[in-house]
Backbone as numpy.savetxt, mean C-alpha at the origin, in Angstrom:
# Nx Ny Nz CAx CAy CAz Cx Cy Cz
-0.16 -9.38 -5.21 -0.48 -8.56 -6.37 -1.78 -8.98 -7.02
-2.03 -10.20 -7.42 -3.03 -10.87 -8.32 -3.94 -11.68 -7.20
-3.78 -11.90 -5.87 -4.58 -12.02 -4.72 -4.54 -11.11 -3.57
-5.62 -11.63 -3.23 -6.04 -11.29 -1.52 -5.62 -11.37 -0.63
-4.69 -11.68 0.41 -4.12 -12.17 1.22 -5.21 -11.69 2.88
-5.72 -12.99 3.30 -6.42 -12.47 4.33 -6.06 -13.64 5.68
-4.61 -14.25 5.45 -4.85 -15.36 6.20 -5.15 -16.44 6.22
-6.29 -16.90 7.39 -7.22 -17.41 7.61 -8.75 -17.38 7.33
-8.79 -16.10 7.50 -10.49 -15.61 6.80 -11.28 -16.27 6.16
-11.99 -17.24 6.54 -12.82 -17.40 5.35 -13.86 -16.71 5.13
-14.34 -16.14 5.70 -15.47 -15.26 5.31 -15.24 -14.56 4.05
-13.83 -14.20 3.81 -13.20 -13.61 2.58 -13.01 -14.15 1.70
-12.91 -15.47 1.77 -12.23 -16.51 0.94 -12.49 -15.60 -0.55
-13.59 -15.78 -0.64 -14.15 -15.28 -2.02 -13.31 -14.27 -2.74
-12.77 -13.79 -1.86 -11.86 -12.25 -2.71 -10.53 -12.82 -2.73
-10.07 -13.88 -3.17 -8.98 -14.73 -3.24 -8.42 -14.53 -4.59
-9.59 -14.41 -5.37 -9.38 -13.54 -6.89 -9.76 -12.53 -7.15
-9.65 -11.38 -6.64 -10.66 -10.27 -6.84 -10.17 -8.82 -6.80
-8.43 -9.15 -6.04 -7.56 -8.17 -6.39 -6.77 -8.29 -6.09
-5.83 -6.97 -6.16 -3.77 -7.62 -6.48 -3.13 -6.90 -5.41
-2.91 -7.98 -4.55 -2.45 -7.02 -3.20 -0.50 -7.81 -2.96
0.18 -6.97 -2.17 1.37 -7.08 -2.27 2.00 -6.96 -1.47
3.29 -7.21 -0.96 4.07 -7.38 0.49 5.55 -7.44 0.05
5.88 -6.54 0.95 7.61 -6.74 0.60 8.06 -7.63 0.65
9.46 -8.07 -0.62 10.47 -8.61 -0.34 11.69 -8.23 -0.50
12.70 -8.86 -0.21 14.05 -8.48 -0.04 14.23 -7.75 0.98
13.72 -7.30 1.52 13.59 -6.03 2.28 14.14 -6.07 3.75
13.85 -5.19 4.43 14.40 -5.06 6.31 13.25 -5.18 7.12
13.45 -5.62 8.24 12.00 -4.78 8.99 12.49 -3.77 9.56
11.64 -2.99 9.44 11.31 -1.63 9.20 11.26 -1.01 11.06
10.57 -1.45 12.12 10.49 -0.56 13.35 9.71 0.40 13.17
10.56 1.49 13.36 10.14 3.28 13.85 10.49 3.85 12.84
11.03 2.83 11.84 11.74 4.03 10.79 10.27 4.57 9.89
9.04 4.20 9.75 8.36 4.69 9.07 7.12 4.63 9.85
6.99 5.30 10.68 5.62 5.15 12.23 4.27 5.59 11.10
4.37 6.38 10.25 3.49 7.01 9.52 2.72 5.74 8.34
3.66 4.81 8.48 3.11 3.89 7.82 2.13 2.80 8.58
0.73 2.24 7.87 0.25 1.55 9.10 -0.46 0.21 7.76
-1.00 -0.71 8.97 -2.15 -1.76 7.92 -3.34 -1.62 8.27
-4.40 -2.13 7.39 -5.58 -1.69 7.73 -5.68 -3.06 8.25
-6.69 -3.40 9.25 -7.00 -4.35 10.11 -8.61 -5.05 9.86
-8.95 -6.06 10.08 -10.22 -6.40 9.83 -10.13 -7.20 11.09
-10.87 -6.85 11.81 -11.34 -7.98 13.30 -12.43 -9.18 12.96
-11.90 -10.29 13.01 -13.00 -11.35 12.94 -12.65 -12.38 14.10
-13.32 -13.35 14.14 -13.47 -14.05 15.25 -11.92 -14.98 15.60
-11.25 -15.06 15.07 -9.65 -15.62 14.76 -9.15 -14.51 15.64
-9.22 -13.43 15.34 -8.41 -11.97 15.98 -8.17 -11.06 14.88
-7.29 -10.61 15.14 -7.09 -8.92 14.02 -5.83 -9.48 13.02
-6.82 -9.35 11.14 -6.08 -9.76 10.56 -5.97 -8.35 9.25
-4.80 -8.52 9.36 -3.89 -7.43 8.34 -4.03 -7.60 7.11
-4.84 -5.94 6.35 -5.36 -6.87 5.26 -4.38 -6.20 3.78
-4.42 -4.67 4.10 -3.91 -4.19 3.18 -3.07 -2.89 3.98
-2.33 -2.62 3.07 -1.11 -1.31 3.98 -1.83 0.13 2.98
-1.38 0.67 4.32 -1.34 2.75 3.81 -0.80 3.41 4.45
-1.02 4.85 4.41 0.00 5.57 4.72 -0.89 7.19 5.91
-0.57 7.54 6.61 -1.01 8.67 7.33 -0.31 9.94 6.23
-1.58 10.72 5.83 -1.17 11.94 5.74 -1.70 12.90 5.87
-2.75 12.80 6.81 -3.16 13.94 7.86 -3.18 13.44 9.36
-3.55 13.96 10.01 -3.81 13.43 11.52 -4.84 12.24 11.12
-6.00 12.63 10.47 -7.01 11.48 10.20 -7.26 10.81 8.80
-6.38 11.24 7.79 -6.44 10.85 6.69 -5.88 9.75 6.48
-5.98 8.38 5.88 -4.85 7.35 5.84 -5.12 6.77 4.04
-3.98 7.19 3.14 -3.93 6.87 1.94 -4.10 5.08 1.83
-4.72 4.56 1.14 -4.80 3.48 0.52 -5.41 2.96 -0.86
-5.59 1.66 -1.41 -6.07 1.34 -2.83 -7.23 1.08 -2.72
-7.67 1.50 -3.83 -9.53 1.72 -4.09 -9.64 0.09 -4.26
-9.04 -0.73 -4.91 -9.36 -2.19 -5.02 -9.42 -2.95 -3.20
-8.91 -2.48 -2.64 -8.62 -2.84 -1.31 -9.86 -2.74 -0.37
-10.08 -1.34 -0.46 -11.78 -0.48 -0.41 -12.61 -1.30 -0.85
-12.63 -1.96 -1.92 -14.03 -1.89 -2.72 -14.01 -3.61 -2.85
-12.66 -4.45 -2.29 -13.08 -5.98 -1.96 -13.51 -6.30 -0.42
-13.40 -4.94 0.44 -14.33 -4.86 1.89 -15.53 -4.60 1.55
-16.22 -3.96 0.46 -17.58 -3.51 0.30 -17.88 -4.50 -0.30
-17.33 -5.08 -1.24 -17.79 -6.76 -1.99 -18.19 -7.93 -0.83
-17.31 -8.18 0.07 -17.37 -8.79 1.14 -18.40 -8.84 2.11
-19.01 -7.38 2.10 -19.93 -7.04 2.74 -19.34 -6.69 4.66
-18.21 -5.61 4.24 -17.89 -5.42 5.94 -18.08 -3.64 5.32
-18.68 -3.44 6.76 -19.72 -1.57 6.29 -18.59 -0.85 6.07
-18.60 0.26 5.45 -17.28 1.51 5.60 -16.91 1.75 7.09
-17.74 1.63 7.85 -17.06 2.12 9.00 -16.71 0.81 10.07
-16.32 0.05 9.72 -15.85 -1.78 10.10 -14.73 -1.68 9.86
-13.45 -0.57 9.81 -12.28 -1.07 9.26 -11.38 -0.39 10.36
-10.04 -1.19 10.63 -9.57 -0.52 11.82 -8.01 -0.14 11.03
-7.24 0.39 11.34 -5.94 1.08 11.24 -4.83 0.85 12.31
-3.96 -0.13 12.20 -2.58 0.03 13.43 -1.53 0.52 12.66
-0.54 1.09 13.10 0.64 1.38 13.23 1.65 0.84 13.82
1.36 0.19 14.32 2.12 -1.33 15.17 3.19 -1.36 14.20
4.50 -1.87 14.73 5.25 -2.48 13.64 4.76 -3.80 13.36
4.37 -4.70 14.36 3.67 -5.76 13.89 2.32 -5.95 14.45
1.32 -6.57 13.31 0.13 -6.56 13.69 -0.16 -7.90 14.12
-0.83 -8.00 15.69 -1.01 -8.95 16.87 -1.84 -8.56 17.20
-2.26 -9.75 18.40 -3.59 -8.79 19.26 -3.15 -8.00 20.20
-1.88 -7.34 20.02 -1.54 -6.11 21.03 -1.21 -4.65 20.59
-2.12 -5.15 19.04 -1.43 -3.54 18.50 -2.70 -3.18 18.23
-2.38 -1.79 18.92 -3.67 -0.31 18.78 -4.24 0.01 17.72
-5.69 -0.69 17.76 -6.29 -0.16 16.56 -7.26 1.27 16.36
-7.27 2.15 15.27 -7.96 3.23 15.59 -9.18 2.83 14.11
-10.45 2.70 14.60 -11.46 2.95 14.04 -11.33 3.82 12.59
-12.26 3.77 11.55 -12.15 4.79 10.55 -12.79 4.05 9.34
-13.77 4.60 8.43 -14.32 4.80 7.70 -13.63 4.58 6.61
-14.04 3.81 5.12 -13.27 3.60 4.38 -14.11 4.39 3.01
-13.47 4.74 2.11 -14.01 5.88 0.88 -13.19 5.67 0.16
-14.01 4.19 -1.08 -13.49 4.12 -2.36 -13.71 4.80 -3.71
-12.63 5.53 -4.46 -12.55 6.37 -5.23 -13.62 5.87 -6.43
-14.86 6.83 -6.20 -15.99 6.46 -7.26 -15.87 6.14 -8.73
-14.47 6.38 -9.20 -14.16 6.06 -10.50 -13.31 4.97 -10.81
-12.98 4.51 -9.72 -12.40 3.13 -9.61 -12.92 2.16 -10.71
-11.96 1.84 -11.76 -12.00 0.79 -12.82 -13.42 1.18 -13.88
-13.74 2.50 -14.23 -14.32 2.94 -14.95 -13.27 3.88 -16.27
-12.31 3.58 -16.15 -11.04 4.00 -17.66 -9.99 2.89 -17.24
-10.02 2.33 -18.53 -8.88 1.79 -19.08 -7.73 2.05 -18.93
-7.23 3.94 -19.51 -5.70 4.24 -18.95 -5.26 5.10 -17.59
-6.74 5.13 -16.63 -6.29 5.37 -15.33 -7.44 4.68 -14.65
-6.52 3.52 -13.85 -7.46 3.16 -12.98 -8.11 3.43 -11.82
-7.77 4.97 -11.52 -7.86 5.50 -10.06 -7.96 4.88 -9.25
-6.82 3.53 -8.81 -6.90 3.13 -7.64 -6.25 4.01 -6.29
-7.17 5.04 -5.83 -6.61 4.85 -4.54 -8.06 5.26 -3.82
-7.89 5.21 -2.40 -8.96 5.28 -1.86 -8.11 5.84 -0.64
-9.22 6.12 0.81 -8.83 6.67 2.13 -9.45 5.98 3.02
-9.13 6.01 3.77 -9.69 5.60 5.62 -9.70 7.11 6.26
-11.04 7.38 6.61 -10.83 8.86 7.74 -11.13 8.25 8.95
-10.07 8.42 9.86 -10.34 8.25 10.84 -11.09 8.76 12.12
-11.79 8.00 12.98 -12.99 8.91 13.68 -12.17 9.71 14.41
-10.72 10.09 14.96 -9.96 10.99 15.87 -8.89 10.89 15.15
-8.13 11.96 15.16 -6.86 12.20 14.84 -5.45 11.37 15.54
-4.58 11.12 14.82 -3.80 10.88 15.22 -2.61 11.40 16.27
-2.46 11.27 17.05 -1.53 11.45 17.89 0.17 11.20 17.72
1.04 11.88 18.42 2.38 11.27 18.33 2.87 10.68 16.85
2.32 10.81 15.77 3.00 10.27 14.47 2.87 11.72 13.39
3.96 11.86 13.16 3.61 12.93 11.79 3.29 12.34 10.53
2.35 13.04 9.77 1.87 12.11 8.60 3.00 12.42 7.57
3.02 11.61 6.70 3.61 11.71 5.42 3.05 13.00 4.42
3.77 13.02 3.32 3.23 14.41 2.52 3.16 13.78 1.06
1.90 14.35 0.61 1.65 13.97 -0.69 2.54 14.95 -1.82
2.78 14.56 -2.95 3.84 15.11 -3.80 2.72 16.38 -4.63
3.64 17.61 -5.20 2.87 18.56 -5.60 2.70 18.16 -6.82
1.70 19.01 -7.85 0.81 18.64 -9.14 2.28 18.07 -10.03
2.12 16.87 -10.84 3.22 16.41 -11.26 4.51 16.53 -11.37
4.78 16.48 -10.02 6.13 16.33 -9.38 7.01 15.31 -10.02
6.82 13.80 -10.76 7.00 13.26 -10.92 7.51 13.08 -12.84
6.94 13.87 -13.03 7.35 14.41 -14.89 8.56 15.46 -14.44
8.37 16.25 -13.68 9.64 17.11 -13.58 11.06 16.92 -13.16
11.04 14.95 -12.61 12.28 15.05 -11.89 13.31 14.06 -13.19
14.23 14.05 -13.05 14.99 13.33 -13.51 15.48 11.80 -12.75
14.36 10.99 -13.31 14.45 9.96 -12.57 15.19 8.54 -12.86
16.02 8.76 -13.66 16.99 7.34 -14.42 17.57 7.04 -13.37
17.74 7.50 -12.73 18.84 7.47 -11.05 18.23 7.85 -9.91
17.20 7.75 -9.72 16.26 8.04 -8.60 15.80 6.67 -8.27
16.05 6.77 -6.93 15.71 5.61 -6.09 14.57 5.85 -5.34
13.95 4.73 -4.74 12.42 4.62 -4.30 12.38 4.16 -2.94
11.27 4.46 -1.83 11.67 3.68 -0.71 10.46 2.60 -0.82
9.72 1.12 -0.40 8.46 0.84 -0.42 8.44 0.41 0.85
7.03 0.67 1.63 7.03 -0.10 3.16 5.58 -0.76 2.99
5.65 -1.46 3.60 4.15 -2.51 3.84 4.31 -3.78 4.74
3.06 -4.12 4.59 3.02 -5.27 5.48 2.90 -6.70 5.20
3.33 -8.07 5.32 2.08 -8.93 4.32 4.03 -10.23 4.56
3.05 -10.75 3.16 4.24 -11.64 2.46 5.71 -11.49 2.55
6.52 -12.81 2.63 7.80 -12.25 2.65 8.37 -13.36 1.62
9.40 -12.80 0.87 10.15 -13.36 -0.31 11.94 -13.19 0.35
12.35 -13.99 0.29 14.31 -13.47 0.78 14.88 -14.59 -0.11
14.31 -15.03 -0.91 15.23 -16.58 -2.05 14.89 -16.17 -3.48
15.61 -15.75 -4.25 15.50 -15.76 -5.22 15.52 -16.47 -6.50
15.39 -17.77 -6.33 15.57 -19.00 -6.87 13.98 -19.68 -6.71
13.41 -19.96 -5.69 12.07 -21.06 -5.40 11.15 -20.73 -5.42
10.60 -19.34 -6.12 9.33 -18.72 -6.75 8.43 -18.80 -5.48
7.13 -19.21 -5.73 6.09 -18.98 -4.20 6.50 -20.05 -3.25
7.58 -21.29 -3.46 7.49 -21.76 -2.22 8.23 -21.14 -1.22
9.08 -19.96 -1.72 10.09 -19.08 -0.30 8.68 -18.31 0.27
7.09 -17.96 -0.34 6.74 -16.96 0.31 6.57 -17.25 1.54
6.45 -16.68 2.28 6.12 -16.57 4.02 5.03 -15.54 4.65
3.75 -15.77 4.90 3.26 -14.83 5.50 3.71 -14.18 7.22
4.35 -12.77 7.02 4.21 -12.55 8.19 4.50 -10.67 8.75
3.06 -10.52 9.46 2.36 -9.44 9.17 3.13 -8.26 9.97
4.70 -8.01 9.41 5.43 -7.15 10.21 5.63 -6.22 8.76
5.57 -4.73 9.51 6.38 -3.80 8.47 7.81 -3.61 8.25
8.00 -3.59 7.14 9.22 -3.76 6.14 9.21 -2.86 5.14
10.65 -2.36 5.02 10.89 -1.23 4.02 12.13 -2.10 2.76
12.13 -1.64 1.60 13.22 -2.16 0.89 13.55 -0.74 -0.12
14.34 -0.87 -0.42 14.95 -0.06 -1.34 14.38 -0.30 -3.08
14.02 0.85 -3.90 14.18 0.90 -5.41 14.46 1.04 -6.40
15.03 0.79 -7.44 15.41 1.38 -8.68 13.98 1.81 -9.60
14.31 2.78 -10.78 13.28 3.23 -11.08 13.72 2.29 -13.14
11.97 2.38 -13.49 12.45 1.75 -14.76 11.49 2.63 -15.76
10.17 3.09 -15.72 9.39 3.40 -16.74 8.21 4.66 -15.62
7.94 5.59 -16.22 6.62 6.39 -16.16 5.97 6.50 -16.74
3.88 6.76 -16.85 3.69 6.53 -17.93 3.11 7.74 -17.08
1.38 7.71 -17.77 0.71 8.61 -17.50 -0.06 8.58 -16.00
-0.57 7.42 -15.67 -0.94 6.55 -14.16 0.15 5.97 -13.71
0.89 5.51 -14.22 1.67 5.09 -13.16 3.07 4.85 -13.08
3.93 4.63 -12.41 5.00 4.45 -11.84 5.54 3.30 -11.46
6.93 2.59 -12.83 7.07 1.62 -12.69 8.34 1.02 -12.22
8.89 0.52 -11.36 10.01 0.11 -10.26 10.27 -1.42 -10.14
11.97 -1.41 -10.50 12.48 -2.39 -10.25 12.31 -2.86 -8.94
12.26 -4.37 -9.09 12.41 -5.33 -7.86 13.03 -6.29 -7.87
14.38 -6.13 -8.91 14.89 -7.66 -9.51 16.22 -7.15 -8.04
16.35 -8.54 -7.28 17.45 -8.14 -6.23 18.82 -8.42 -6.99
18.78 -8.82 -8.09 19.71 -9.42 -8.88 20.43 -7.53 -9.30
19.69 -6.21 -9.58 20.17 -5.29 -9.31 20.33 -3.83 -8.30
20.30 -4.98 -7.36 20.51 -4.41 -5.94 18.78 -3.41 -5.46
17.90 -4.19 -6.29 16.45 -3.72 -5.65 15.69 -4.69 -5.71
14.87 -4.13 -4.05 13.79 -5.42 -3.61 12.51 -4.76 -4.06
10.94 -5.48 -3.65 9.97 -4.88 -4.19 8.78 -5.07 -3.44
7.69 -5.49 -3.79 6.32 -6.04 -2.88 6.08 -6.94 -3.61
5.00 -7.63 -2.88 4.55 -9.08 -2.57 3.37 -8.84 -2.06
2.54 -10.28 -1.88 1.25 -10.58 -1.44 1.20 -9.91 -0.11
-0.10 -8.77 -0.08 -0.49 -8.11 1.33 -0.10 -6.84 1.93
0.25 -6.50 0.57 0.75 -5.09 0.63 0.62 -3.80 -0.21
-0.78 -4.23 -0.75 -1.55 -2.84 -1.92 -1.78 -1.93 -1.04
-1.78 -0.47 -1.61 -1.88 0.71 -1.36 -0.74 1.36 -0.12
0.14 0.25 -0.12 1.71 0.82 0.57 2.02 2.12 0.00
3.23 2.63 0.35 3.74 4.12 -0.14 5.09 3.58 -0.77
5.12 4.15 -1.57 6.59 4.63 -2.52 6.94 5.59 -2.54
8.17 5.93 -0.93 8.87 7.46 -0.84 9.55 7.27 -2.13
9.71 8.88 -2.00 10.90 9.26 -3.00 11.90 9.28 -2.35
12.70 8.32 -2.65 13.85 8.43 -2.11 14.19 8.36 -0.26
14.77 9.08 0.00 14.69 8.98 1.80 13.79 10.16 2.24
12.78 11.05 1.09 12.02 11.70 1.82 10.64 11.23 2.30
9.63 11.85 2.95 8.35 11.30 3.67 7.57 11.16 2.52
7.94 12.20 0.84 6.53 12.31 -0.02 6.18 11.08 -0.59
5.13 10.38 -0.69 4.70 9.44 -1.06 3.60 9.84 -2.52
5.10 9.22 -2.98 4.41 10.01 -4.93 3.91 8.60 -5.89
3.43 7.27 -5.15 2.88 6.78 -5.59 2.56 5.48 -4.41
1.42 4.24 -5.08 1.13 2.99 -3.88 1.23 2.31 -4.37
0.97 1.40 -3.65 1.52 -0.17 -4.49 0.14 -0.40 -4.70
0.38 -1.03 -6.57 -0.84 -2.07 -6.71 -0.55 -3.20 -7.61
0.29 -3.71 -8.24 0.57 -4.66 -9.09 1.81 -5.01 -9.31
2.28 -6.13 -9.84 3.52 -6.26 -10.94 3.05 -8.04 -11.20
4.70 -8.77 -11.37 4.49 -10.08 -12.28 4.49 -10.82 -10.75
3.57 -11.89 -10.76 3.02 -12.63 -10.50 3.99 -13.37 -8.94
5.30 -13.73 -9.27 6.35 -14.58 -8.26 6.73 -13.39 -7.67
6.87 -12.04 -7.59 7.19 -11.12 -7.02 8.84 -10.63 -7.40
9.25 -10.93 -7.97 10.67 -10.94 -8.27 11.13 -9.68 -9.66
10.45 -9.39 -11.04 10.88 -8.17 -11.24 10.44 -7.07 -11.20
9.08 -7.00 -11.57 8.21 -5.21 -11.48 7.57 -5.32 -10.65
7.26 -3.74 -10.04 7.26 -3.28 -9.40 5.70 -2.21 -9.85
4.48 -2.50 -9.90 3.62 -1.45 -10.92 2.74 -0.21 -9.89
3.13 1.04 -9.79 2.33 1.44 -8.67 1.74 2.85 -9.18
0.46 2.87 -8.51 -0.24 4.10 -8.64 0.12 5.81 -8.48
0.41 6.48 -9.50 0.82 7.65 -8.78 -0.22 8.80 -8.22
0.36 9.33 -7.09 -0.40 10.43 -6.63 -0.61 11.99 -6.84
0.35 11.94 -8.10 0.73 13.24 -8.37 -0.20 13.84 -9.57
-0.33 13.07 -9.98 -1.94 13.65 -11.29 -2.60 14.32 -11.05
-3.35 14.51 -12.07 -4.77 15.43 -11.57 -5.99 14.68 -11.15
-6.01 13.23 -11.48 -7.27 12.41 -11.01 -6.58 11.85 -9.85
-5.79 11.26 -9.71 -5.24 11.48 -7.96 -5.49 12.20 -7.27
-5.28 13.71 -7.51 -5.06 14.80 -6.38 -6.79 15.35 -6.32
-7.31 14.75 -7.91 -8.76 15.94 -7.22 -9.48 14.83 -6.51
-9.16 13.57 -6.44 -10.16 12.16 -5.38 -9.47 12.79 -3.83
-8.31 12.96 -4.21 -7.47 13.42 -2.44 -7.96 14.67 -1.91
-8.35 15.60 -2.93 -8.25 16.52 -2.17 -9.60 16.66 -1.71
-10.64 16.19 -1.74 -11.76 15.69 -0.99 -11.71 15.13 0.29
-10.56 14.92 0.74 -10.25 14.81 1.98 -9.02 15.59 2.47
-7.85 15.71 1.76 -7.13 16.64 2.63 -6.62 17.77 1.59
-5.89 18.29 2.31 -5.08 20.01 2.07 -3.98 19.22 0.98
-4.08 19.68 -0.61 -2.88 19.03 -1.35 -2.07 20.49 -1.49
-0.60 19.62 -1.45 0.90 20.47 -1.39 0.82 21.41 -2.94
């Protein structure tokens, strides 16, 4: 959430403070159950390291966080240096597809919306995976959500002890889904339990710009970008259903 998670990297080191990236815990691994979900990849001389998670929702569109975007351009790796697997786990045997990264130009220019999200277009379309679907113009004010549950998938950190704060974390770069409870909406964003203490898990280090289904459907009505620090109660994520969401998205794809 409040770091970088790049591994080994040092070339990155520097972005160690520079943004809040996150990784499930409590959670399952995940397989086939969410193919549409992928990590973005950075190749350096170590091999292919997993840096931040998103989501397919066009053949070439892949949703992710503008902070994620814009600590590769800090870093100095070009927009078009960034690779995309779908792998359930990322190794040197999982298929990477090339693609261009486009951080949302208003990124951390307002206070009560931070427009974090950003895209990867990829240079070819995707094959064999159906993308996910973005939610229609505030979908998310209209539902009755005191009892609405959340799905989150990503890649990164792992938490399963709820007692030993960062010494349970574990890096390890497989996708994982956990279940949510819902607690607060504001105007940006969308805020979700992760206390397992009431039967919901959440994210962790290495897993910004993940998706938050609604429920057991594909729409992904918000991403992960924050909560408290040990990973254990909130849950703080970007929604996609706004109007400064949907008009950065729809610069790249067809909105519902």
């Amino acid at each position: 959430m409040h770091r970088l998670r790049l591994a080994a990297l040092a070339a990155l080191a520097v972005l160690a403070v520079a943004a809040p990236v996150q990784a499930i815990t409590f959670g399952q691994l995940d397989g086939d159950l969410h193919p549409n979900v992928g990590s973005m990849v950075v190749i350096t001389p170590d091999g292919n390291e997993s840096f931040c998670t998103g989501t397919l929702v066009s053949p070439t569109v892949f949703v992710t966080a503008s902070h994620c975007t814009i600590a590769l351009e800090q870093a100095g790796i070009p927009a078009h240096d960034i690779w995309v697997t779908f792998s359930p786990v990322v190794d040197e045997a999982s298929v990477l597809l090339r693609g261009t990264y486009h951080t949302n130009p208003l990124y951390g220019h307002d206070q009560s919306d931070p427009h974090d999200v950003a895209v990867v277009v990829l240079d070819a379309p995707v094959v064999g995976i159906a993308p996910a679907h973005l939610p229609t113009a505030g979908l998310l004010d209209e539902l009755r959500l005191r009892d609405q549950r959340f799905v989150a998938v990503g890649y990164g950190t792992v938490r399963d002890d709820k007692t030993k704060g960062f010494a349970t974390f574990v890096w390890d770069p497989q996708r994982r889904w956990v279940d949510q409870g819902f607690r607060s909406l504001t105007k940006a964003w969308l805020n979700l339990s992760m206390n397992p203490s009431t039967g919901s898990g959440g994210t962790c280090y290495g897993d910004s710009g993940g998706p938050h289904f609604l429920g057991t459907t594909d729409i992904v009505v918000a991403i992960t970008v924050t909560g408290d620090a040990p990973c254990r109660a909130t849950d703080v994520d970007y929604r996609l259903d706004t109007g400064p969401a949907r008009d950065f998205l729809g610069e790249f794809v067809d909105l519902p």
